[in-house]
N, C-alpha and C positions, 0 to 999 in steps of 0.2 A: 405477499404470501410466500413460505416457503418453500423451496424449490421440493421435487417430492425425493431426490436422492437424497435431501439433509430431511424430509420426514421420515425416512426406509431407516436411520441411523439413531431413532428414537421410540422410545414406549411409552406411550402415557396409560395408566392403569386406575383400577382402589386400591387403596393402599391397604395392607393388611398386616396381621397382629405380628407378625414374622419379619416385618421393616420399622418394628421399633428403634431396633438400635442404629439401624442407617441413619432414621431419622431424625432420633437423639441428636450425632453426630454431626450430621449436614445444619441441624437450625445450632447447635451452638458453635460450628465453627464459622458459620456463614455469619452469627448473627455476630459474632467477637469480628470478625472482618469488615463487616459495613461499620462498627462501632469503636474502632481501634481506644478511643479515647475515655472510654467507659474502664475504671479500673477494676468492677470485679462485676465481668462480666457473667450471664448465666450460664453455669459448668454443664458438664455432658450428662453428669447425674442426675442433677435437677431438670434437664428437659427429658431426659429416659423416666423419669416420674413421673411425669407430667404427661407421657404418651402413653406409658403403662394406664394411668387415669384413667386418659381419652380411649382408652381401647378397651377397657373395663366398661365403659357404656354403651349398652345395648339394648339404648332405645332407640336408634336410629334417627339421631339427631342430629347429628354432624356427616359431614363428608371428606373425603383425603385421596388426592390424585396425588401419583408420584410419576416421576418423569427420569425414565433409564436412558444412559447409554448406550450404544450394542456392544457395550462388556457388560452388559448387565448393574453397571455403577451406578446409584441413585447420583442424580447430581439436581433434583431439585424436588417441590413439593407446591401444593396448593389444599389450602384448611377452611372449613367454613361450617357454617350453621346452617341445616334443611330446612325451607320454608314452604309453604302452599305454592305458590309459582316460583320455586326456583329455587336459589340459596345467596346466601349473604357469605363471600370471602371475607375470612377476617385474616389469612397467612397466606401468603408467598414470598418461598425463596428459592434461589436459584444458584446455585455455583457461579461465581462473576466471568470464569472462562467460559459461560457458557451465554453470557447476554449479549444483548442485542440482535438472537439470530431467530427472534419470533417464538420462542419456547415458552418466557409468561406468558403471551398471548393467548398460546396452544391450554396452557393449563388457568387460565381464565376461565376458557369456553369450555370447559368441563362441566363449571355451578351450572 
């Protein structure tokens, strides 16, 4: 479990229409980093489309926890599909400066 002064130093939230572009940002650079060898990986435009999309739907079918810094810096996220008990993740990423310190975990136990 993590200590509760590295919990004081984070925010887990819903992500809303106003962290699109973070969001853009953090899954396509995150996502060009765990995939170095991918040569055309997906650009910042195309997931800013693609959350524009997802934010466009408001049937309340999905869900989006984002995960701050205490500078307020997104440095990670968690995406899924709303179910009758529950939700089904189908995204997390996470800044890799920022793993292994219990922070998926944390935004796991959001669904």
């Amino acid at each position: 479990m993590l200590a509760d002064n590295i919990l004081k130093s984070f925010i887990i939230r819903e992500a809303t229409v106003t962290n699109k572009p973070k969001l853009a940002q953090l899954q396509s650079s995150n996502w060009a980093d765990t995939y170095p060898d991918v040569k055309k990986p997906p650009t910042f435009e195309i997931r800013e489309w693609q959350w524009k999309e997802q934010f466009n739907k408001n049937d309340d079918s999905w869900f989006c926890f984002v995960i701050e810094n205490d500078k307020s810096d997104l440095i990670g996220f968690s995406k899924g599909i709303k179910e009758k008990n529950g939700g089904d993740l189908n995204k997390i990423y996470l800044l890799r400066k920022y793993h292994k310190q219990g922070l998926g975990k944390l935004l796991m136990q959001q669904t």
